[in-house]
C-alpha positions in Angstrom: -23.8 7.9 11.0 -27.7 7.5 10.5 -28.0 4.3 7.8 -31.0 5.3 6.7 -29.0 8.3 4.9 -27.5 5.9 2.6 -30.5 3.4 1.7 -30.4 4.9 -1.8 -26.8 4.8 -2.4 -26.5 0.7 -1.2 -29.6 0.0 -3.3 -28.2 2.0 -6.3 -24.8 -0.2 -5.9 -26.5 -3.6 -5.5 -29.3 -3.2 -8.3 -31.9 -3.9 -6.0 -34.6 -1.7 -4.1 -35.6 -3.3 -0.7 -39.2 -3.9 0.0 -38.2 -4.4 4.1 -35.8 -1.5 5.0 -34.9 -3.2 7.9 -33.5 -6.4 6.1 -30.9 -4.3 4.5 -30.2 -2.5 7.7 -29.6 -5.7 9.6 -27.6 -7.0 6.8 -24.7 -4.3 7.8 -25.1 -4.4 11.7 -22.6 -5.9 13.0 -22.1 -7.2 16.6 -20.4 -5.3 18.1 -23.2 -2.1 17.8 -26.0 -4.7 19.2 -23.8 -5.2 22.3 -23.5 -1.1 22.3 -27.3 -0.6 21.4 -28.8 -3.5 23.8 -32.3 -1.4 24.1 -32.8 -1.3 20.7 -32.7 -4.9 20.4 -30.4 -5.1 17.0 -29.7 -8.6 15.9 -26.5 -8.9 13.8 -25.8 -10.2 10.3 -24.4 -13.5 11.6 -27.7 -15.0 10.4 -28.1 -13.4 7.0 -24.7 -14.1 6.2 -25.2 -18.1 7.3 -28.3 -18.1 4.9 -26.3 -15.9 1.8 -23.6 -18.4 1.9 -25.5 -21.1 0.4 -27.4 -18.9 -1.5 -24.1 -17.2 -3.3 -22.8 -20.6 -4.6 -26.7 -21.2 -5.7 -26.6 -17.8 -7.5 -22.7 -18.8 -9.2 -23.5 -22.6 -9.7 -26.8 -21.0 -11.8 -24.1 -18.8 -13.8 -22.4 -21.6 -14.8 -24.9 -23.7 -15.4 -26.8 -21.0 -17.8 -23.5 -19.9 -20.0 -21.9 -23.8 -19.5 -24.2 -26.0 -20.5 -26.8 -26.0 -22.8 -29.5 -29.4 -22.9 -29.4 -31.7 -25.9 -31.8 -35.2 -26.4 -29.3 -37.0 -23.5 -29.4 -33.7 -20.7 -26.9 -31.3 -20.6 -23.7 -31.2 -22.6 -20.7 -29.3 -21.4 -17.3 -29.0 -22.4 -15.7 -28.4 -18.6 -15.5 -31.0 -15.9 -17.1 -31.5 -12.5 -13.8 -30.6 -11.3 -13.7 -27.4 -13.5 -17.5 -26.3 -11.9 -16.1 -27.1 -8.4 -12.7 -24.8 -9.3 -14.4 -21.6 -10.6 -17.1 -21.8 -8.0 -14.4 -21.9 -5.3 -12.6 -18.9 -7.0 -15.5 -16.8 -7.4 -17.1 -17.2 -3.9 -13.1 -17.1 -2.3 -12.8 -14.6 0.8 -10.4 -12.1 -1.5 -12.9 -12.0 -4.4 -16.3 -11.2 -2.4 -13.7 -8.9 -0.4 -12.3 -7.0 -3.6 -15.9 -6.7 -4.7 -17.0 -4.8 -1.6 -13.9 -2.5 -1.9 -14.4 -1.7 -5.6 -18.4 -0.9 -4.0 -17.0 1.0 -1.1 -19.9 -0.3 0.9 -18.0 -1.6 3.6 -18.1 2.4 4.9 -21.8 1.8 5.6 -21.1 -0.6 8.5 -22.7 0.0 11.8 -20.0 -1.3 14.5 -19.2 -0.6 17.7 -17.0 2.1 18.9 -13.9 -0.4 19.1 -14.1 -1.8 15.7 -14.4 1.6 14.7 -11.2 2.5 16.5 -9.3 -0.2 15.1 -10.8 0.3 11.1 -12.2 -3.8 10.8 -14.4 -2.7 8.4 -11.9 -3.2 5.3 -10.7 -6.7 6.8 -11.4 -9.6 4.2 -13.0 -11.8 6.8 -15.4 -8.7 7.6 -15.9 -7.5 3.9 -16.6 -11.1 2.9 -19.3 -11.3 5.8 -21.4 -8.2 4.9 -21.4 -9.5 0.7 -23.1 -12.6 1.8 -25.3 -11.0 4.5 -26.3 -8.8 1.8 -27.2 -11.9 -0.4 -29.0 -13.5 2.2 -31.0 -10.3 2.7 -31.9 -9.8 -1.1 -33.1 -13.4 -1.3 -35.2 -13.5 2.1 -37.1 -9.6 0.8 -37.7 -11.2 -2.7 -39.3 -14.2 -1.6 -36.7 -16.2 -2.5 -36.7 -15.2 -6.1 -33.1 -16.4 -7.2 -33.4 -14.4 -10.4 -33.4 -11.4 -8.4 -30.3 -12.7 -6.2 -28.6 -13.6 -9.2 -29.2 -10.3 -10.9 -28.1 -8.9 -7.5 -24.9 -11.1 -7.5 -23.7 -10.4 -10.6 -24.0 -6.5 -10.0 -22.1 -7.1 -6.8 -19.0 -9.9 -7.8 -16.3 -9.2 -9.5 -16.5 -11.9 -12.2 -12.7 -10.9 -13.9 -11.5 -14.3 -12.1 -14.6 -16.0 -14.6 -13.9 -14.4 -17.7 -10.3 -14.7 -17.8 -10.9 -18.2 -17.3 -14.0 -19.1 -19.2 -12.5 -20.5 -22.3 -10.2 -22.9 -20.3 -10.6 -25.0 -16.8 -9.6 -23.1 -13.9 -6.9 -24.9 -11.4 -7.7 -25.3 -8.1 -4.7 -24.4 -5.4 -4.5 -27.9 -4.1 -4.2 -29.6 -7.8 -1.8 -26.5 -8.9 0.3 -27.5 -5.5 0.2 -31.0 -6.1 1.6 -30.3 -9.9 4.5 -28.1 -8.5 5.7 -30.8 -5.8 5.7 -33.6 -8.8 7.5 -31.7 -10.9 10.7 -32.9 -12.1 12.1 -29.7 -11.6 11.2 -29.6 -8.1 11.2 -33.9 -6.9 9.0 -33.0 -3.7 6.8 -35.2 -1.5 3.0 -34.8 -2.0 1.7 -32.7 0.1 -0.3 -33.2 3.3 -3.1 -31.0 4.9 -3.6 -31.2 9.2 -5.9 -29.3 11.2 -4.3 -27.5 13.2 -7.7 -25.7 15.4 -11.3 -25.4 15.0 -13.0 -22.3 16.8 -16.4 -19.7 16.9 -19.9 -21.0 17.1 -21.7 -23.9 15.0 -22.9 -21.7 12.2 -19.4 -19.8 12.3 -16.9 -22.2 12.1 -13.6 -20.8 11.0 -10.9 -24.0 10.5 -7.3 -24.0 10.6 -5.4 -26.0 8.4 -1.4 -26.6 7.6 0.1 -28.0 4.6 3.1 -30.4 5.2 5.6 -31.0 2.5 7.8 -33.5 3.7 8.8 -32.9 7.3 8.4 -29.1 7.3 5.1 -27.1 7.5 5.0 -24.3 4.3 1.9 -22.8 5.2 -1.5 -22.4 7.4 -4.7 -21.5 5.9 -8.3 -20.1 7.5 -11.8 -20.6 6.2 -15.4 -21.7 6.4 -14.8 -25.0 6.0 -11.5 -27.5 5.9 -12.1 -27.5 1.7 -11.9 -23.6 2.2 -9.2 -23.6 4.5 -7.0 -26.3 2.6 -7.4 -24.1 -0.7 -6.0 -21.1 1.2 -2.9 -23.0 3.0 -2.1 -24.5 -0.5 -2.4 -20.8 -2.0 0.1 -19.8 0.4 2.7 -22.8 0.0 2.9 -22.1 -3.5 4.1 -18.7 -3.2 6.7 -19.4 -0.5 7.6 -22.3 -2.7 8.0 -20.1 -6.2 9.6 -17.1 -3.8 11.9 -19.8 -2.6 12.5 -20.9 -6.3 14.0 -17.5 -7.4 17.3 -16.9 -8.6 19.6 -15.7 -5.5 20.5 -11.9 -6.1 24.0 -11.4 -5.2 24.2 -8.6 -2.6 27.5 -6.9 -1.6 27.3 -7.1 1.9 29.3 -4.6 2.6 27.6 -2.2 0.3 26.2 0.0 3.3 29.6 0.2 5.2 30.8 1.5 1.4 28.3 3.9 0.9 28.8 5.3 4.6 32.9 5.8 4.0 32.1 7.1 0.8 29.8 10.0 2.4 32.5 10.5 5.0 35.0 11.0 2.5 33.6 13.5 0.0 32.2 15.3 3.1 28.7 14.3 2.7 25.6 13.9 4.4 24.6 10.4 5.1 22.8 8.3 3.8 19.1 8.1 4.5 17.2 4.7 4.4 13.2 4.9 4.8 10.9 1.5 5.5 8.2 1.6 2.7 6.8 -1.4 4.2 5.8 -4.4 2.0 5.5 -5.4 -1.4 1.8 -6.5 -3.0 3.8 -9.8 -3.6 4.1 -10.1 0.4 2.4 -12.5 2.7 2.0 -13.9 6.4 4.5 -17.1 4.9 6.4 -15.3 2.2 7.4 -11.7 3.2 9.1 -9.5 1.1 10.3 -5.4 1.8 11.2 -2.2 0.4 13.5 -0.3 1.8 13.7 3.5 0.0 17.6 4.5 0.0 18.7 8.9 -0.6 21.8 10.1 -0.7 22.9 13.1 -2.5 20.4 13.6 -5.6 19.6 10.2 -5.9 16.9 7.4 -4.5 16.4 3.8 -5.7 14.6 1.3 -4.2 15.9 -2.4 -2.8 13.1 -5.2 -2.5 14.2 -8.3 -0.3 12.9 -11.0 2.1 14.1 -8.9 5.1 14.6 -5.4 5.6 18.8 -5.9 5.7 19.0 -7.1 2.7 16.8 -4.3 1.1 18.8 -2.0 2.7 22.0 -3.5 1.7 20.4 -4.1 -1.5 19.2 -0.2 -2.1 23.4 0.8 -0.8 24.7 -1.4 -3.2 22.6 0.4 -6.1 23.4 3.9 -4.8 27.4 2.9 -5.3 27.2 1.2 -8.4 25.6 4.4 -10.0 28.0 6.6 -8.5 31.2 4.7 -9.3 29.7 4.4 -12.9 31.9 5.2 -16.0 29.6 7.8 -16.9 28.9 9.1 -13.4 33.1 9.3 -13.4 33.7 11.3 -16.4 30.7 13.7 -15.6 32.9 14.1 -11.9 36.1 14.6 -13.2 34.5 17.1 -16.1 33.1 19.3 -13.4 36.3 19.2 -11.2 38.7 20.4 -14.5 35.5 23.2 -15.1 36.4 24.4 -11.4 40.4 24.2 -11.4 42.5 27.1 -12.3 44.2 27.4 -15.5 48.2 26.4 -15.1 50.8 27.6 -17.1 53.2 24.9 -18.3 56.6 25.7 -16.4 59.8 26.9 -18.4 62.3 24.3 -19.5 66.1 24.6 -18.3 68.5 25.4 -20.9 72.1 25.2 -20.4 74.5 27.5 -20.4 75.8 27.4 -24.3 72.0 26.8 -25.9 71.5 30.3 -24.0 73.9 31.8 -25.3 73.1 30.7 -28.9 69.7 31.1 -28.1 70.4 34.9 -27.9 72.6 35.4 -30.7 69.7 34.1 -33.3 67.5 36.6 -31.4 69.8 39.7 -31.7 70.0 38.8 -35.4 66.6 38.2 -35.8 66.0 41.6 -34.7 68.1 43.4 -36.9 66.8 45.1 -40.2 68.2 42.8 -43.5 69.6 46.2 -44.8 71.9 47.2 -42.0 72.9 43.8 -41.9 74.1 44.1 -45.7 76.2 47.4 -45.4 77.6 46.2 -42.6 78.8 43.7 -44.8 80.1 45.6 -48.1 81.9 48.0 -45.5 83.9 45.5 -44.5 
């Protein structure tokens, strides 16, 4: 792919034309196509990213602060909290926003890798989408001489702000306070919970931390990032869904719904049943999975969504045989099978011996003509 194609297109997409082409080239060079392209001597977007990192939560904290706050005789005066700033900063620079945002752009296709990340498609991974917005960032603030109206204006062409503005007239919740709500709950009586590191790894300006969230004695989730606040927000993010998934009301499942639908095949001399993985549900995640199984027989699919594939399955059967042992689905079979039978003739009834006999005597003399019958009669 020759970058240079798609200058236009990128600059187009970000609002901002690039005085140094080769900024913006760096900016999506990853790695892996240095260590292909040692003679060219590429450098990566590690750096820029490090530098756009600060500078994104300059660019948002300069958002808030302009539609926030406005100054009055004492300073500022603002209606939200620190704690509010802190939450809808974290929310708008989070991995899966900067990540969404360079989906929605489709610029993550402008990534110059090396031939294995190619093979393997790492250029729509969050982790990788999130690295080229803020290398990106850092390159627009380094060619504008660090002019953060320009980054800003860049920024808010760039991030999808929908997290914001459905938020802006109330304080966002952070995932740690939200988590810490749930677990003192009446409803739910559960210990606060605690946050661990469980491992630290990459270089000094790449730090990725690992950190679990203990409730009690058992470990609901682990979460990655930047930084342990980063990291904490995403394990907390992740307990709360296994916790509300676990919260669910139980769907009865007959369990032996697929062993039903199979005899039921068998018995009306039918082909059986089909099941097909769809994989998983938007809903699912690395703590809280959750699958769709896809279920055909005769005319008819339906879906079953569960926590494991057995209990979709058995889910999706169990649908399948309620539908066709329906009231409706029965009169619409026995309908079709009285269409198809013959018609019968009712059988004749046994007489005895004197009702035939009388029988046949009303029938002569119904048969006669009344005028016979009357000179008949008079004759005698």
């Amino acid at each position: 792919m020759d970058f240079k194609k798609n200058i236009h297109e990128i600059e187009k997409k970000i609002h901002y034309t690039f005085k140094d082409k080769s900024l913006l080239m760096q900016a999506f060079t990853r790695t892996s196509f240095c260590n292909e392209h040692k003679r060219e001597n590429y450098i990566s977007n590690e750096v820029l990213e490090f530098f756009g990192d600060s500078v994104l939560s300059t660019a948002i904290v300069t958002m808030l602060l302009n539609e926030k706050t406005s100054r009055y005789e004492h300073g500022i005066f603002t209606e939200l909290s620190e704690g509010d700033f802190s939450n809808i900063r974290s929310k708008l620079s989070d991995k899966r926003n900067l990540s969404k945002s360079m989906r929605e752009l489709g610029l993550q296709r402008f990534l110059q890798m090396g031939e294995g990340d190619l093979r393997l498609g790492v250029e729509n991974e969050p982790s990788v989408m999130e690295d080229l917005f803020e290398s990106i960032v850092g390159a627009v603030y380094i060619d504008s001489d660090m002019d953060l109206k320009r980054v800003f204006a860049t920024v808010s062409a760039m991030l999808d702000l929908s997290v914001y503005n459905s938020t802006s007239g109330a304080a966002v919740q952070s995932y740690k306070n939200a988590l810490q709500e749930w677990c003192a709950d009446k409803k739910h009586r559960l210990p606060p919970p605690v946050y661990k590191t469980v491992s630290e790894s990459g270089p000094e300006h790449k730090r990725v931390f690992e950190r679990a969230v203990i409730i009690g004695e058992r470990t609901y989730a682990v979460g990655k990032g930047k930084n342990q606040k980063a990291a904490d927000s995403a394990a907390a993010e992740a307990a709360l869904e296994v916790l509300k998934r676990e919260a669910e009301p139980i769907v009865e499942v007959n369990g032996d719904a697929l062993t039903k639908l199979r005899e039921f095949a068998s018995k009306n001399k039918k082909p059986s049943p089909e099941f097909r993985d769809l994989g998983e549900t938007p809903k699912s995640t690395v703590n809280a999975k959750e699958f769709v199984i896809e279920c055909r027989f005769m005319d008819k699919s339906v879906m079953g969504v569960a926590k494991s594939k057995q209990e979709a399955r058995a889910i999706a059967a169990d649908k399948i045989l309620k539908e066709l042992t329906s009231p409706a689905e029965k009169r619409s079979a026995k309908k079709a099978k009285e269409a198809k039978a013959p018609e019968k003739k009712a059988a004749p009834r046994l007489q005895s011996p004197k009702s035939v006999q009388k029988n046949a005597k009303k029938s002569d003399k119904a048969a006669s003509p009344k005028k016979e019958r009357y000179q008949h009669k008079k004759h005698l």
